[in-house]
N, C-alpha and C positions, 0 to 999 in steps of 0.2 A: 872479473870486473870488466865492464866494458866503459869506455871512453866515449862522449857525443862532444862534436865539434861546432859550434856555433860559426858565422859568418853572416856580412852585411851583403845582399842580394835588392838594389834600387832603397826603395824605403821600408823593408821587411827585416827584421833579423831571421835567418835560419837556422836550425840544427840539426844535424846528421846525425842520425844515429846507427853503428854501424852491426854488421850483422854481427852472431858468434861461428866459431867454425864453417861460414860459408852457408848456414844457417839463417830463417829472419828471425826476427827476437818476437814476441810482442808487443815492442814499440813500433817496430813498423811494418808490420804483418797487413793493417787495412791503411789503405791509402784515401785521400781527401776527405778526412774525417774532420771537426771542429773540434779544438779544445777552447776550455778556459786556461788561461793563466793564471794564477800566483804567485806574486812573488814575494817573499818573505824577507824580515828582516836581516836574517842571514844569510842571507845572497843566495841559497835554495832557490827552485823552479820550481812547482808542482804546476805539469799538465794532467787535466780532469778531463775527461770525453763527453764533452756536448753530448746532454738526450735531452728528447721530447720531453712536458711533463708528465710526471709518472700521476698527479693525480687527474688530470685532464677527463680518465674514463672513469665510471663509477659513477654511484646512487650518491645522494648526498648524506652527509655523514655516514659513510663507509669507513672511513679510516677513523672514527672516533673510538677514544679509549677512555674508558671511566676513567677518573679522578682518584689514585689509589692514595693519597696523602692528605685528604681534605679534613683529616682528624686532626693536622699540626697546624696551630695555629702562627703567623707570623710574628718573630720577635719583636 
């Protein structure tokens, strides 16, 4: 299990995260990358890696998908 340390740097919070066995981990393997934060009600962190939008390229209506439920009607 590895341990990340938080700390206040001007008006930023930071966290470190450290390598394993002298090792980098894949948290911090690419450097100045963008996340989103999350923070949850349980005091959890989930950092997400910022991308581009994925549906930005493509024909229109490329990513549609019939309607497999359209036989149930709402209660």
């Amino acid at each position: 299990m590895l341990f990340a340390k938080s700390r206040l740097q001007r008006n930023s919070a930071i966290t470190d995260f450290p390598t394993h066995n002298r090792e980098k981990t894949e948290l911090n393997t690419e450097l100045n990358k963008e996340y989103i934060v999350v923070y949850a009600i349980s005091g959890s962190v989930a950092l997400i890696q910022k991308i581009d939008d994925p549906f930005s390229e493509g024909y229109e209506g490329e990513f549609y998908e019939a309607d497999e439920w359209s036989e149930l009607a709402p209660w």
